[in-house]
N, C-alpha and C positions, 0 to 999 in steps of 0.2 A: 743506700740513698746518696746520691752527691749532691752538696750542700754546694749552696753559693758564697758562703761566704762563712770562715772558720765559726764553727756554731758557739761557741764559748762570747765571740765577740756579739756575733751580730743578734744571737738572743735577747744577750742583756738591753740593747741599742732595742729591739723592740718591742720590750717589756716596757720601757720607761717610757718609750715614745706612747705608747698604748696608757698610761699614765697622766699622760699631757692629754690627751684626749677628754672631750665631755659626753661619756658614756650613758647619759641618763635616760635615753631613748630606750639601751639595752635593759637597762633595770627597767624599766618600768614596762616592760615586757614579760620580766622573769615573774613565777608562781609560787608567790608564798601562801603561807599557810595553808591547812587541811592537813591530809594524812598523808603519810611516806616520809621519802627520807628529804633532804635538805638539799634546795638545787644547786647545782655549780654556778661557782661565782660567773656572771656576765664579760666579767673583764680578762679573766683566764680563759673561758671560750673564746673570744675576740681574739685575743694575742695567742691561741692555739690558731684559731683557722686561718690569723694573717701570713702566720709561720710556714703553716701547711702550703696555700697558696702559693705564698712566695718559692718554695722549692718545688712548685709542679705535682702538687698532692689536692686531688678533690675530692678523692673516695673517701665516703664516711668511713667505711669497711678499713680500709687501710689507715686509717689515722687513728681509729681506735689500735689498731696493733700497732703502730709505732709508739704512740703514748704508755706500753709497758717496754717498748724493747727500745726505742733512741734515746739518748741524754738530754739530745736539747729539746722533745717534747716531756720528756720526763719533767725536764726544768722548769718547763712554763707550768704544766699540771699540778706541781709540786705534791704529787703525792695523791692527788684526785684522779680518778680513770674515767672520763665519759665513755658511754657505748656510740656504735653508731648511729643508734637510733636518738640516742640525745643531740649528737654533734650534728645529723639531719637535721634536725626540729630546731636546732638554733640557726643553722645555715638558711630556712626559710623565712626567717622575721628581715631577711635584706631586702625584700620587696617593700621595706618601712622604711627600715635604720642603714640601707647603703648608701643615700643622696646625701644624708648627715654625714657619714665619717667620708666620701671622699671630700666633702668642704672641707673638713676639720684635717685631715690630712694633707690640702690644697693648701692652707693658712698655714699650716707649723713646715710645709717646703717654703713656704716664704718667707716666710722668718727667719728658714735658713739661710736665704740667699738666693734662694731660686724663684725660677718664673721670667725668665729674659723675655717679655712679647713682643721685641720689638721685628721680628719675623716671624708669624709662625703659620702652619701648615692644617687645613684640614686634608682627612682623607677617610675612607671608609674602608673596613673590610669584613669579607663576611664569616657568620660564628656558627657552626654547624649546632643546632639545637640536638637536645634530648631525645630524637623522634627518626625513624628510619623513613627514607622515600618511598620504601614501598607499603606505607601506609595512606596513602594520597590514594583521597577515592573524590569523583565528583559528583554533582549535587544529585542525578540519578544513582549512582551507586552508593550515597550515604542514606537515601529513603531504601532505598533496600536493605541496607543493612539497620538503619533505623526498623526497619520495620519487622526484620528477621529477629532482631534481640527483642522487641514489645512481644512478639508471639510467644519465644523461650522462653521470656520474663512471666509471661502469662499463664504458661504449661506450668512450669515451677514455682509459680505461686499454689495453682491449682492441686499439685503435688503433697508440697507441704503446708492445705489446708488441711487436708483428708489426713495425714500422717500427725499432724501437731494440733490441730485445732484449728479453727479460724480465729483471726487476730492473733496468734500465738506464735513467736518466731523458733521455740526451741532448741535455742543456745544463747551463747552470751558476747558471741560477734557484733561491734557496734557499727560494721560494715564501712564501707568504703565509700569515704567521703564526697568522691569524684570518680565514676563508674565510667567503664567501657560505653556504656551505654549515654550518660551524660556526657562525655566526650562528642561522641558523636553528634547526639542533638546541638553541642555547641561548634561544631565544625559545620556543620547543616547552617544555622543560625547565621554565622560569620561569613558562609558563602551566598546568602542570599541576601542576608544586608550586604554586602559589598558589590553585589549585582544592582540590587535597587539604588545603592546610591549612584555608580557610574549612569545608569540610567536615568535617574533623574539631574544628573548633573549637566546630561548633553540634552535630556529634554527642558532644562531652564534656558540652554545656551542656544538652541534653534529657538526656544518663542521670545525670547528676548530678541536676536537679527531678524526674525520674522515682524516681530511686533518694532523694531523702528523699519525696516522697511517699508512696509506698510505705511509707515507715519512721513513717508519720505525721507528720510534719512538714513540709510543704510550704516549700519555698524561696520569699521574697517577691520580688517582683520582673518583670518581663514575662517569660511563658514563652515556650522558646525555640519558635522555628517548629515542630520536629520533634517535640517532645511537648504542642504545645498540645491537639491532640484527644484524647490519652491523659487530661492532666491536668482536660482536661471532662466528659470519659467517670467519672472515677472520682472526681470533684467531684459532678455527679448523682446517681452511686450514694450519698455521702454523706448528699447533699440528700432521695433517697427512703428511704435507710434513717432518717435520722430522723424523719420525718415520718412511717412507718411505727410505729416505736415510739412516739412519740407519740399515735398514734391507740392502739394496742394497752395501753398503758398507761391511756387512759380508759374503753376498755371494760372492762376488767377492774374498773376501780373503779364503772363505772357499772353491772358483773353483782353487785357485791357489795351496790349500797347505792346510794341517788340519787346521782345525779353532778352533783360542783360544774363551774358555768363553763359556759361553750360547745363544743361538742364538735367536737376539732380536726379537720383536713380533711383527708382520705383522700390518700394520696402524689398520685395520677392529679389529685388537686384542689388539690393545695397550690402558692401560690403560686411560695415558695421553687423547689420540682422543677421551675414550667416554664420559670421565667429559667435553671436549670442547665440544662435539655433545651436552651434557645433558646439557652446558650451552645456547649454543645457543637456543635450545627447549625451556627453561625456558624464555629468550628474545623474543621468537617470541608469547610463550603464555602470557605471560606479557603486549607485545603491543597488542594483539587481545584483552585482557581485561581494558587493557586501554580503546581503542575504544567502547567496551561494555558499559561499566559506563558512556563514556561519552553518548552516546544514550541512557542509563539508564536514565542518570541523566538528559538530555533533555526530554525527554517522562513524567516525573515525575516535571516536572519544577523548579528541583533543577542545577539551572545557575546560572551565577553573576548577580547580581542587583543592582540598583543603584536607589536613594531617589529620586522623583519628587518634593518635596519638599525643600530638601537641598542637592542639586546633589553632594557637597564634604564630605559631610559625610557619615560615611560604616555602618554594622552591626556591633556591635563587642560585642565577649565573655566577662561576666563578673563573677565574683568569684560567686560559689554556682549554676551552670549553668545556660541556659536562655540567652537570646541577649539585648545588648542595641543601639539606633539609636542616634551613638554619634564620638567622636572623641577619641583619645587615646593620653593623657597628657607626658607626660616628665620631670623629674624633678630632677636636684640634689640641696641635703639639706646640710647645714652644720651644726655642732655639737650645734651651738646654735641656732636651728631651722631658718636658715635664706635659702631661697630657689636662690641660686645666678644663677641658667640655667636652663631656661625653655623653651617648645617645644612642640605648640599641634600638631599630629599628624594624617594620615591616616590610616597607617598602625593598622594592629589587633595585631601584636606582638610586643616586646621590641628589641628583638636580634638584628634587624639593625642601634639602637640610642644609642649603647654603646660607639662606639668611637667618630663619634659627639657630644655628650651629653658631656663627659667627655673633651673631647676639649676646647669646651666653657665654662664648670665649672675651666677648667686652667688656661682660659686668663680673667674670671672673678676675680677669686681670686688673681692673679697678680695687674689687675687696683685697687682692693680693696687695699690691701696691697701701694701701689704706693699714695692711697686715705689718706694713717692712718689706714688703717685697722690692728688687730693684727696678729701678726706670719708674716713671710717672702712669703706670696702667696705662698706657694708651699704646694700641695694636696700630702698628706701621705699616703692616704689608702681611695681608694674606695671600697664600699661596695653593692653589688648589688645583686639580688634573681636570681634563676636560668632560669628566663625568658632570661636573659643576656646571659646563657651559648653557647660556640660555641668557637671553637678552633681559629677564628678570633681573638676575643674579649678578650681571654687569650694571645694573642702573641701580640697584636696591639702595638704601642707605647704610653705612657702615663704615668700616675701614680701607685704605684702599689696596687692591688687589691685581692679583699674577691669575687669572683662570686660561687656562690651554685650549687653544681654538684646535688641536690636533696632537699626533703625538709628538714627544718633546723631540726627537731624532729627525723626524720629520721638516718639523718646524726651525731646526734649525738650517739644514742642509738649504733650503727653502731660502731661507736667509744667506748664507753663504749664498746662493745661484743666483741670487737677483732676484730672486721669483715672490716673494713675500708679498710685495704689490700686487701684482697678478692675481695672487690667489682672496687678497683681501677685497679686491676689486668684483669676487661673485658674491661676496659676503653682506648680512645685514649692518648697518653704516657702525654700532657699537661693537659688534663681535667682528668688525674687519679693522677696528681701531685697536681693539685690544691683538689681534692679528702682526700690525704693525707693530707696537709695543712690544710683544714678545718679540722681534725681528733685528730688535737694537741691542747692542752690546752689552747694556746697561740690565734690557729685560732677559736676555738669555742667560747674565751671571747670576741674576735674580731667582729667575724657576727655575735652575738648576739646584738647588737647596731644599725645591719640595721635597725627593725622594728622603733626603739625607733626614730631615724633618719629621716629614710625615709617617714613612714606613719604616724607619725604625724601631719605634714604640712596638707597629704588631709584629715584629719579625724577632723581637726582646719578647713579647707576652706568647705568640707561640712556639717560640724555637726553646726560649730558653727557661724561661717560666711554664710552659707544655701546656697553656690552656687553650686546645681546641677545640672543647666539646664543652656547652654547658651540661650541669650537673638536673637542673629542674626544669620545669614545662610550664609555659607560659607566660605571657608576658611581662604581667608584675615582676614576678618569682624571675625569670630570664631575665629582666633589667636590674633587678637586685643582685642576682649574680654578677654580671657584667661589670657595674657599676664597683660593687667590692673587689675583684680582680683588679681594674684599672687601679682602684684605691689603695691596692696592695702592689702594686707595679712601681706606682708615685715615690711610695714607700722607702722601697727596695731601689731605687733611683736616687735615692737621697742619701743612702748609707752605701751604696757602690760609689757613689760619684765624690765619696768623702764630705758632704754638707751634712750628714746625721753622724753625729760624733759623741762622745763624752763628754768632749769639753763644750759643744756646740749647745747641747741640753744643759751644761753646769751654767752658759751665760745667759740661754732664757731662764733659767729659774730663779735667775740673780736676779 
């Protein structure tokens, strides 16, 4: 195993840090009393799996065997051997007790000295789950298989009634808390709420521009798919009833008496009526192809799908194209690579965890700052790539902000040519200001620091700390993994960068 850092040193350095910690979450989890033997202490398991982590060790399996063959798990265990199945069962209470120790973790880096925010960087990247892609089945083929295992479930019930008795199970298996089969139902479940709500989300948002138009006032904004052809249809009739009146109104004056001006243009002639006609036309052939693709796209069996396996995690896009069967991370960084808010996610995109994300990077940096931490807790400059971008996310409230209308190479060159204007000039008036801003000397020394920032942190947690793969399924359970990892990252940041020391720990305790 290659250590990161001479293990004699940096053991001790995590025993004591683990020390300073308030573990009471962990105990008060652990199972005393009854029969057996006497569980392992909470805080020896803690300061084992941070250990493990921190060198790139997730396998329960392998961490029981280095706990009899390495020194420095020898060290922390002191003489205790968990199995794997124990070091498992403790690794799952992080869907409780991981949001506790990365705080607690978060406060004692700040105490050391760290937490600069006066820069710092969100950015995401994605975590490949517990679950293979080719378990993705869609919501036709999870009733099938729903439906294949009730029948086997039902042969084999029927089996071993005849064989065991009825109500009799005939061993002393206490079965499998979370079945193939329960998966399934909950990947079924997951794909049809997540249908109904997109559904109801866009049938709220047509009867709402349906219902003020109607009311005469039309809602600004892109209509929603589901009433664009209504709101063409009755934009039209607008367009011919005035232009109807309009005509009608010069006849009239033109029966009473000469008519001044030129005599307006019959509905059937007016310009106006036949860009409405020609938009409606375009509405109504838009929805018929809407409905196409989706019949396309059913007939071809490109649906939503969801993992039998780990029914909360998605497909998602990663850099260089190609899919991966994972989750999508969250993360903002501060200037001395300390990752103070974290957030694993569902979602395939960033755009929606701008203002969240940066919320809690606020109130983190504040408790720090309140901790000892340096600078006044207050976030100077976010920095963020243009996954972020969205006229939301520019106007929200917060800290103020670097987000990338393009990519950074781009944007510069853009700059350099003169063209920055130009290109700001097809833009929405907030994302072609920030456009300009990125354009100025000032904003390109500025977002050049996101990389350095942001992707640091995952290119440290995968390359060098090896966590590509969570270890457990589902969300809770995957955000508590996650969560302890960063938590353990922070860690290991602290005593590489020399702020976790002996004497650093001898003057908090003073």
């Amino acid at each position: 195993m290659r250590e990161w850092l001479p293990p004699g040193h940096a053991v001790w350095l995590v025993i004591e840090a683990v020390r300073r910690l308030d573990t009471a979450a962990f105990h008060a989890r652990r199972r005393t009393g009854g029969a057996g033997a006497a569980g392992y202490d909470p805080d020896m398991m803690l300061t084992l799996l941070i250990w493990a982590y921190a060198n790139g060790i997730t396998s329960s399996r392998r961490i029981e065997r280095l706990c009899q063959q390495d020194v420095a798990f020898r060290v922390i265990c002191a003489g205790h051997l968990p199995d794997h199945v124990t070091i498992a069962r403790f690794r799952q209470q992080f869907a409780v007790t991981a949001a506790s120790l990365f705080a607690q973790v978060l406060l004692l880096c700040a105490q050391l000295g760290m937490g600069q925010v006066g820069v710092v960087a969100l950015d995401g990247t994605k975590v490949t789950a517990n679950a293979s892609k080719d378990a993705n089945r869609t919501e036709e083929g999870l009733r099938k298989l729903a439906a294949d295992l009730a029948a086997r479930h039902a042969a084999a019930d029927a089996a071993e009634d005849a064989l065991f008795g009825e109500g009799k199970r005939g061993d002393d298996d206490p079965g499998d808390p979370f079945t193939r089969a329960e998966r399934v139902a909950a990947a079924l479940a997951s794909l049809q709420a997540g249908r109904e709500a997109r559904e109801a989300e866009e049938r709220a948002k047509a009867e709402e521009q349906l219902r003020a138009a109607r009311a005469g006032a039309p809602a600004g904004g892109r209509p929603a798919a589901g009433a664009r052809a209504e709101l063409a249809a009755r934009n039209l009739a607008r367009a011919e009833a005035a232009a109807r009146a309009r005509r009608e109104e010069w006849e009239r004056a033109a029966a009473a008496g000469p008519a001044a001006g030129r005599a307006p243009a019959r509905p059937e002639e007016s310009g106006k009526v036949r860009a409405a006609a020609a938009r409606l036309e375009r509405a109504r052939a838009a929805q018929a192809g809407r409905e196409a693709a989706r019949q396309a796209a059913a007939a071809a069996g490109q649906q939503p799908k969801r993992n039998v396996t780990d029914p909360a995690s998605r497909l998602m896009p990663v850099r260089g194209g190609g899919f991966t069967q994972g989750y999508n991370a969250q993360n903002v960084t501060s200037e001395d690579d300390l990752v103070i808010a974290t957030k694993l996610t569902q979602d395939t995109t960033d755009t929606p965890w701008y203002e969240p994300m940066t919320s809690d990077a606020a109130a983190a940096a504040a408790v720090m700052a309140a901790a000892g931490g340096p600078g006044d807790g207050t976030i100077g400059l976010v920095l963020a790539d243009a996954g972020y971008l969205s006229g939301d996310n520019l106007a929200c409230p917060g800290p103020d902000r670097l987000i990338a209308t393009g990519k950074r190479r781009a944007l510069e060159e853009a700059a350099r040519a003169g063209d920055a204007g130009a290109t700001a000039g097809q833009q929405a008036p907030a994302i072609a200001a920030m456009t300009a801003r990125l354009a100025t000397q000032d904003g390109i020394a500025a977002y050049r620091r996101r990389s350095h920032i942001g992707e640091t942190f995952h290119g440290d947690l995968k390359h060098n700390q090896h966590f590509r793969r969570l270890s457990v399924r589902g969300l809770p359970r995957a955000s508590g993994e996650w969560t302890f990892a960063t938590a353990v990252r922070n860690l290991r940041k602290a005593i590489t960068s020399g702020h976790l020391t002996q004497q650093a720990l001898a003057a908090l305790a003073s």
